[in-house]
N, C-alpha and C positions, 0 to 999 in steps of 0.2 A: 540751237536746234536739238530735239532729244534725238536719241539714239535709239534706232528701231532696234526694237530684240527677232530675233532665230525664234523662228514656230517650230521648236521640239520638246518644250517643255513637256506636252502630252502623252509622251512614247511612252507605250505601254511597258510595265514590269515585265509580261510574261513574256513579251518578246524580248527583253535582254534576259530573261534568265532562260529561256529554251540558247541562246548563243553565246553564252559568256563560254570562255574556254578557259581552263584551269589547268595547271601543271602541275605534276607531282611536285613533293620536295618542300622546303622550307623556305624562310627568305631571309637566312640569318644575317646577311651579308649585303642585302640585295638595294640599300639606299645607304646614303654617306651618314657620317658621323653629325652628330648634333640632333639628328632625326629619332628619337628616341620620346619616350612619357607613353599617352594612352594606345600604344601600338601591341600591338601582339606578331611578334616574328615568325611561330608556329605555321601561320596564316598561309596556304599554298597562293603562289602567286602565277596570274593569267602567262600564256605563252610569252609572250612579248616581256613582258616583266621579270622572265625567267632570266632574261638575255643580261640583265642588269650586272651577275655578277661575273659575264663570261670577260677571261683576260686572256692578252694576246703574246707569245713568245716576243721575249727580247731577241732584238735586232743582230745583237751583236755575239749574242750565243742560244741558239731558238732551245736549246736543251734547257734554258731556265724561264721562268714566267717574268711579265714586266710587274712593277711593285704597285698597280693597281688597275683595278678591272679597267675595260674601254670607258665603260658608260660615265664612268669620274675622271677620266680623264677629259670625257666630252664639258662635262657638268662644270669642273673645276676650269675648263681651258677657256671656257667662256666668263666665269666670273659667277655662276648660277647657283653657288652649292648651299648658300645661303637659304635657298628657296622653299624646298623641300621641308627643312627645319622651322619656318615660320610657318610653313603651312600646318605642320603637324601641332605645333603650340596652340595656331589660331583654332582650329577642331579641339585640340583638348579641351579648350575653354569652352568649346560650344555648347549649350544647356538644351537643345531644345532640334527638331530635324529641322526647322524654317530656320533658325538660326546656322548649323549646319550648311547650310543651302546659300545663304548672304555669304558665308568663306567660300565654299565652292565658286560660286559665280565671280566673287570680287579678287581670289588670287588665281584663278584662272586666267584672266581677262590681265592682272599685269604680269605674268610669265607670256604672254601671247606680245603685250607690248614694251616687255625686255628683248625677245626675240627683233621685235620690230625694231626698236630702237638701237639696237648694236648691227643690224645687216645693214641700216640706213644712218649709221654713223653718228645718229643722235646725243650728242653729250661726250663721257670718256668711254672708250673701249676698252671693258675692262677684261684681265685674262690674258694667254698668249694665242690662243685661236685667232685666225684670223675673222675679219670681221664678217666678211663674208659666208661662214659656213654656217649651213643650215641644221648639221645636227646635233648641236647642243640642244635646241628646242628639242628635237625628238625624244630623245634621252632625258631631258629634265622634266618632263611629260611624264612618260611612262615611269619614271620613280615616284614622282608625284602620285600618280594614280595606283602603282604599290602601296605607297601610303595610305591613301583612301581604303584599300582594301584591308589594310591590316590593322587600321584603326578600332580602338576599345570605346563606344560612345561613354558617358554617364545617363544616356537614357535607353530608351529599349528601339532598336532597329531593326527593321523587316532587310532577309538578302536582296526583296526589290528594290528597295527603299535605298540600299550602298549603289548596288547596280546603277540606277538611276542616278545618285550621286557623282558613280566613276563617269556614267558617258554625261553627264551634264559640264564635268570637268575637261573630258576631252574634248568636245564639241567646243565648248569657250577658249581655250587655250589652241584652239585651231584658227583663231578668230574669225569664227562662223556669228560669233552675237555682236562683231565690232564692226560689221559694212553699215558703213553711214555714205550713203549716195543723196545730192541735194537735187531737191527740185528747181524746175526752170527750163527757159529755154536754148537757155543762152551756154549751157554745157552737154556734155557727153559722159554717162555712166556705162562705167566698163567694170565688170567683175572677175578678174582670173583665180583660176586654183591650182596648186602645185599639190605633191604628190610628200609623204614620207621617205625614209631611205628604206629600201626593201632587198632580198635577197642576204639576209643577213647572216644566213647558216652556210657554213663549209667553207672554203678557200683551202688557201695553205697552213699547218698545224705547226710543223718542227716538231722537236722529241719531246718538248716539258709536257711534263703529267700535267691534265688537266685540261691545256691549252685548249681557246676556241681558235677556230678557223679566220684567217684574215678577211673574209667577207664582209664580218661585222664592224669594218669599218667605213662600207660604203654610204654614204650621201644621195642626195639626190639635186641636183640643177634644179629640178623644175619650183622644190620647195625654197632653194636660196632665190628664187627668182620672183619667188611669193612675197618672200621677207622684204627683199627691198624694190617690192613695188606697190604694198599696200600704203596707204594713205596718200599717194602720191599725187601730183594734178602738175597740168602742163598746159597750153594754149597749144591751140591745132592749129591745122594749113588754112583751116577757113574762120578763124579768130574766136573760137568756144572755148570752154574752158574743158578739158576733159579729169575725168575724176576718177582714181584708179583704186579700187577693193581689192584685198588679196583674200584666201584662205586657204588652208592644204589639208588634204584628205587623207587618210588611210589605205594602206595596203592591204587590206581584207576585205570580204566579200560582205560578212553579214551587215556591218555598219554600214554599206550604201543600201541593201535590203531594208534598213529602218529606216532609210531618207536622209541623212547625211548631207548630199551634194541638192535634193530639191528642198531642205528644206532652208537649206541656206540661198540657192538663187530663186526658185519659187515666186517668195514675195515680192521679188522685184523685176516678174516678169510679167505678173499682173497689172490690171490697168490700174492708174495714178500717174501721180506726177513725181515721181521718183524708177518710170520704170527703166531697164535699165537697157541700153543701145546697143551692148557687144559682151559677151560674155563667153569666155576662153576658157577652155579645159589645156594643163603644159602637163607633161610626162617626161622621163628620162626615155630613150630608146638605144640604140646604139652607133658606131663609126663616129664621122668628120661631117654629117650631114645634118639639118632639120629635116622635119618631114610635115608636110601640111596636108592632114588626114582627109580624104574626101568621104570614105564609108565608112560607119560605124555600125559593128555586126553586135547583136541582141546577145549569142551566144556566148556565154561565159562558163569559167571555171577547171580548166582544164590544169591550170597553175595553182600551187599554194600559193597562198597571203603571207604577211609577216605571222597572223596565227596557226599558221602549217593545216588550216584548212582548207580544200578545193572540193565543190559542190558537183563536179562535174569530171572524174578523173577519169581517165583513159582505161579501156575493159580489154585487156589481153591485147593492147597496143594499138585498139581501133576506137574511134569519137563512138560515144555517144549518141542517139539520136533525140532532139528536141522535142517530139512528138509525143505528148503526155508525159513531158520528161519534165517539170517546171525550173527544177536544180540545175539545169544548165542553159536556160534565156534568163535572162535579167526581167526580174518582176518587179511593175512598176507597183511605186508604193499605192497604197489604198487612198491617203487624202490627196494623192496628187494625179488621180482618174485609174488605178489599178481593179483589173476585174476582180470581181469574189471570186472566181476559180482562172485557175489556169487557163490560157486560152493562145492556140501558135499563133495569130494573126494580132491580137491586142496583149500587147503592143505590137508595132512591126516588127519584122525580123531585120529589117536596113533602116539607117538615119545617113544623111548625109550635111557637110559641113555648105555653110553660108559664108564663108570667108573671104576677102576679097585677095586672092591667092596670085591676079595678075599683078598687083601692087606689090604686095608681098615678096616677091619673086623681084620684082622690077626694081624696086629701091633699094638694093643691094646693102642689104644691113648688116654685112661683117665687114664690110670697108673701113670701119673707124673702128673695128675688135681688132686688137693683137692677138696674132695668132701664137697659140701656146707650142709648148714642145710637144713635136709628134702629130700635130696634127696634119691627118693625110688628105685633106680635101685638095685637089690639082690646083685649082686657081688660085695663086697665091695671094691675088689682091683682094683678097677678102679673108674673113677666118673660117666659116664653113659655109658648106653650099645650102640651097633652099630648096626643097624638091616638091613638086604638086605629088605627093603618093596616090594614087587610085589604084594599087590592087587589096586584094578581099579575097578569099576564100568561102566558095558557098558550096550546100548539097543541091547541086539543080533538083534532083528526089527526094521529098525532106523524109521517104520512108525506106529512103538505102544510105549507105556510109561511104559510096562514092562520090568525092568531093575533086572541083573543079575550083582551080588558082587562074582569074583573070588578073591583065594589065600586069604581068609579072616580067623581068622589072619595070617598075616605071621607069620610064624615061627621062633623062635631066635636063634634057631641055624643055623651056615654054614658051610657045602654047606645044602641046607634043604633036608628032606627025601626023599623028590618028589620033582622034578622039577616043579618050577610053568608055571601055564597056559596061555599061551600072548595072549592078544585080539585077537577073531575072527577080521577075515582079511575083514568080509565086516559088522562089526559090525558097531553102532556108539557109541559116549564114553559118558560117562555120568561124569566120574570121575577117575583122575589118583591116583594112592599114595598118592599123596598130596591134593587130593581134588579136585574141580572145582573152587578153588579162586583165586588171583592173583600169590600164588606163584606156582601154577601148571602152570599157563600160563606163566610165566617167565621161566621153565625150558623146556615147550612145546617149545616157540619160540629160544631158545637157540639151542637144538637140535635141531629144525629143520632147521635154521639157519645151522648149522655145515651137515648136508645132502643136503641141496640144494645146498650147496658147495662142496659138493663132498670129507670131510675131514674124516678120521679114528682118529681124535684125541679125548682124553679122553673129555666129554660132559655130563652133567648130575647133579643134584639135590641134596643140602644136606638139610635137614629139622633139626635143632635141639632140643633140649627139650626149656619147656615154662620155660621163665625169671621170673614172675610178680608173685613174692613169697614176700610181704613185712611184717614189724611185727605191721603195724599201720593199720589205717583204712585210714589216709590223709594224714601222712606223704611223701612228695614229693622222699624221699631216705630215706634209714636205710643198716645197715652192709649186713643183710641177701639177700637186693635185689640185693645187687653187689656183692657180694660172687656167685652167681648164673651167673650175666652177666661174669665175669672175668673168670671164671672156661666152661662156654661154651663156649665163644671166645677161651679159650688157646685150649679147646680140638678141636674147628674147626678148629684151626689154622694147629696143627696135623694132620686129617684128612685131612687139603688142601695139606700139605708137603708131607703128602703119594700120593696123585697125583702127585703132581712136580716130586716126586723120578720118578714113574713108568711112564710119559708123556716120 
């Protein structure tokens, strides 16, 4: 069977060069050793990239730095470091942009399935990381695409022309070009997407000069949950075969603005015989609970991205209003029915999730997770709880800034006592379930994606509990932080199979 490729080839240059974002400073430091020939260092590297060379106080006296940055620690701990350096030989060699473009795509696509093959255990696990963690990919990504940037062709390259290269790289290495769903009738194609680790800036510093803040060592579940459920298949309750896609998205704004997340599910929501039956958006959220989002609000940006930009930030402490505001609703892309001008109504300002959430709830799928240390969910015979969320924050007045919080809290138990309340129908949203930050807007475009298509298939949001429980102040890993990643990967992995069943 070939392998359908990702409709992004076409992304325009000018929209990645009006969002590339660049950091001051050099990058003398900023990818490991061996990575060296047609590079030029001088080269200012994007936000994200910056983060490469930040190091975290030693544990055992924070007044000194540990002996190397985080990101090689990630890199090395997975067995990765290799990577980076053959990708820069293989571009050295490159004569020509199409040629160029054959390395882009082809070591993109195996750093996505090294990724894959060490969360799913494939072969030897190499490195001391465990196998489970998801962000060595991140980090061996975003050095990667350092590289790309700082690269010296031997022919003549347009800035679109790199641009185009760096997100053709990230996009493949997300494994956005590797969903292979078969046709038939006789299976179930499910697609989920997991998220990057985000919140990378600040935590705790200690006194060593320099030091980055212990935040940049958080992770994210939803993307280890990505790693070892891509390519996966299993036989359901009703004897099909179901077929499981992964890929993980970014935490910035602009790259779901060029289509990202539709143009990776898109094609297979369209009619054929590959279309696809269930298609999950997972994020991290926080506590001892999931949460199974029912609204997803249009409005976004109120939060920075990992590129410390936010389209939409707070004005002397009050939102925003939507109303000829485009910067803070989620615009849908142009090839995928987006108006030429802004408009509050197209798309809607509410999506809601199609998920089969009694099931979900019902088959108690932390019964077979161990539960980690600390975790506070009450019910011990399981590892965390399952919650139907339905509250949202909306502006009943989409032309005042007074905003009204329904179904708050939700309630734990199902079916709840009272039906909850769905967005007024001419309201505007201020915030779904999940918030106003990227992963509301993942689960926004997802659904709505699945309605402009005209699909009844299962569609919808899982939030899981927060990972970033370690027992050190610097330590880069310890037992306690993957007892956490491992036990909410297996129980979303559950909760995914309870969709596949009922899809």
């Amino acid at each position: 069977m070939t392998r359908p490729r990702a409709a992004f080839a076409g992304v325009g240059v000018v929209a990645l060069l009006a969002t590339a974002s660049i950091a001051p400073g050099t990058a003398a430091q900023a990818y490991g050793p061996g990575a060296q020939g047609c590079v030029d260092h001088s080269v200012a590297l994007s936000v994200e990239e910056s983060r490469l060379t930040f190091t975290l106080p030693e544990n055992s006296d924070p007044a000194l730095l540990q002996s190397k940055p985080f990101a090689r620690q990630m890199i090395e701990g997975a067995g990765f470091q290799d990577f980076t350096p053959a990708l820069v030989a293989h571009l050295c060699g490159a004569r020509s942009l199409k040629a160029a473009e054959k390395v882009i795509a082809r070591d993109a696509e195996r750093l996505w399935d090294m990724a894959v093959d060490r969360a799913q255990q494939h072969g030897q696990v190499r490195g001391t990381l465990p196998h489970s963690d998801d962000r060595p990919l991140y980090w061996t990504r975003v050095e990667a695409m350092a590289a790309v940037r700082q690269w010296t062709p031997t022919f003549p390259l347009l800035s679109g022309q790199r641009l185009q290269l760096i997100e053709t790289f990230d996009r493949t290495a997300r494994g956005m070009a590797d969903i292979n769903l078969p046709a038939g009738s006789g299976v179930k194609r499910v697609i989920v997407s997991g998220f990057d680790p985000y919140t990378l800036d600040g935590g705790q510093v200690g006194t060593a000069p320099g030091a980055a803040g212990n935040n940049v060592r958080h992770g994210n579940p939803s993307g280890a949950t990505a790693l070892s459920l891509d390519g996966t298949r299993y036989r359901t309750t009703d004897g099909k075969t179901a077929y499981i896609e992964a890929y993980t998205l970014p935490v910035s704004y602009p790259e779901f603005r060029r289509g990202y997340l539709e143009d990776t599910v898109g094609p297979y929501m369209m009619p054929g015989p590959r279309q696809v039956d269930a298609s999950i958006t997972v994020s991290q959220a926080v506590g001892s609970e999931f949460w199974l989002e029912q609204w997803n609000a249009r409005y976004h940006g109120v939060s920075a991205g990992n590129d410390r930009f936010r389209p939409c930030p707070l004005v002397s402490a009050v939102p925003q209003l939507a109303v000829n505001n485009p910067e803070c609703n989620t615009m849908v892309v142009d090839r995928w029915g987006g108006p030429s001008t802004f408009d509050l109504r197209d798309a809607p300002q509410w999506t809601s999730a199609t998920l089969p959430v009694a099931s979900m709830i019902a088959a108690r799928t932390g019964a077979d997770v161990p539960r980690p240390p600390g975790d506070e969910w009450p019910d011990e015979s399981v590892a965390f709880g399952v919650i139907w969320h339905t509250n949202y924050t909306e502006f009943p007045d989409c032309t005042s800034t007074a905003r009204v919080t329904r179904n708050s809290p939700p309630p734990v138990e199902y079916p709840p006592a009272n039906p909850p309340i769905p967005p007024d129908a001419q309201s505007c949203s201020y915030s779904g379930g999940g918030g106003n930050y990227l992963s509301n807007e993942s689960a926004y475009r997802n659904t709505l994606l699945r309605d402009r298509m005209g699909l009844s298939i299962s569609a919808g949001h899982i939030h899981t509990p927060d990972m970033q429980r370690f027992e050190t102040a610097y330590g880069p890993s310890d037992p306690t932080f993957d007892a956490w990643r491992l036990a909410i990967a297996q129980q979303a992995r559950n909760l995914i199979q309870v969709v596949s069943d009922e899809a």
